[in-house]
C-alpha positions in Angstrom: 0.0 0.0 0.0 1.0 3.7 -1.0 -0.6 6.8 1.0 0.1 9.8 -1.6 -0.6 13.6 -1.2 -1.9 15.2 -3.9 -2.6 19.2 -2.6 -4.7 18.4 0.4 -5.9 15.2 -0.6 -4.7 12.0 0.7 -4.4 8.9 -2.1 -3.9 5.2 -0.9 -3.1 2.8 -3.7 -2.4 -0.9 -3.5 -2.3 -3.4 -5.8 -2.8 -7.1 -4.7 -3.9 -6.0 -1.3 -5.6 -8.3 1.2 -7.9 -6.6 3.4 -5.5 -7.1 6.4 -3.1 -4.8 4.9 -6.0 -2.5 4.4 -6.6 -2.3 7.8 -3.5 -2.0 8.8 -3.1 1.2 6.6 -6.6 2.4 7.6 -4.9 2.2 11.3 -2.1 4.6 10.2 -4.5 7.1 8.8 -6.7 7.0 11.5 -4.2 6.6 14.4 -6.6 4.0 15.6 -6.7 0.4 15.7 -8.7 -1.1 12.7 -9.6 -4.7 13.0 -11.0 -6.8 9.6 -14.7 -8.4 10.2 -15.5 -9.0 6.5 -14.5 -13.0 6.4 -13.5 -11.5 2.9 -10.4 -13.4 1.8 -8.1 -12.6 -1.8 -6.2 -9.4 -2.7 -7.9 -6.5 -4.0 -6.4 -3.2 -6.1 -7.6 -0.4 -4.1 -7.8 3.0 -5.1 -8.9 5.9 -2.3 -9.0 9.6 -2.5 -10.1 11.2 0.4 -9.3 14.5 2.1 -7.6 14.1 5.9 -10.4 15.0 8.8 -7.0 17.3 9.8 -7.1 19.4 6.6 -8.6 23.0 6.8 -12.0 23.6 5.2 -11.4 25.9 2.1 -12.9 25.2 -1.8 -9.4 22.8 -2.5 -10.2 20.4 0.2 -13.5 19.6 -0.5 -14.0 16.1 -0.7 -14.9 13.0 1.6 -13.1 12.3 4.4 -11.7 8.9 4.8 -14.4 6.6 6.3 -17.3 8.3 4.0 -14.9 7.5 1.2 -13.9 3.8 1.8 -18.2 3.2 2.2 -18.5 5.1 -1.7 -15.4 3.9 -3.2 -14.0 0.2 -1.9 -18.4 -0.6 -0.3 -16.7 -1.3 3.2 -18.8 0.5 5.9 -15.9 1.4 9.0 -17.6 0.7 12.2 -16.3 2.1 15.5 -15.9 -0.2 18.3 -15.1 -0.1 22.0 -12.8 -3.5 23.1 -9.0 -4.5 24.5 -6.1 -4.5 22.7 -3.1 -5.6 23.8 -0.1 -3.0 24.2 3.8 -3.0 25.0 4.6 -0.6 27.1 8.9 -0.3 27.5 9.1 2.2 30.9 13.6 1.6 30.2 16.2 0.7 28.5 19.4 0.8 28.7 22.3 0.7 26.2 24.8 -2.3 26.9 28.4 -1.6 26.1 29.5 -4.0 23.6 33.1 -4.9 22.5 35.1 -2.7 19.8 
């Protein structure tokens, strides 16, 4: 998967793409977890334009914003969700010496 600017829309392209990697660069976008409920299984090309929910409002950035525009373009309807996920948290580290 690609994730292009093009002024103040966003682009993501991907060619051969199973819907895990879909979510996965939903997640990135969205800074959220995304988690795949289709059952859907294959790789799909996917095409997305959409404009960031972070852009300003002027005549340039009109456009949908990412969720509205994976339900119109790619027919997935993104469905927030409250639930656990499992997290690493690293409170230290520290740098071992190591031989020169």
């Amino acid at each position: 998967m690609v994730s292009l600017m093009d002024g103040h829309q966003h682009i993501l392209i991907g060619r051969r793409v199973t819907l895990a990697q879909l979510c996965t660069a939903i997640a990135l976008e969205l800074h959220s977890t995304v988690e795949d409920k289709t059952g859907l299984q294959g790789e799909y090309d996917i095409d997305v334009t959409f404009v960031p929910d972070t852009a300003p409002t002027t005549p340039q950035t009109d456009g949908l914003t990412l969720a509205p525009a994976i339900r119109q373009q790619l027919g997935l309807q993104l469905q927030r969700e409250t639930g656990t996920v499992e997290i690493l948290i690293v409170d230290r580290m520290e740098k071992t010496p190591t031989a020169n």
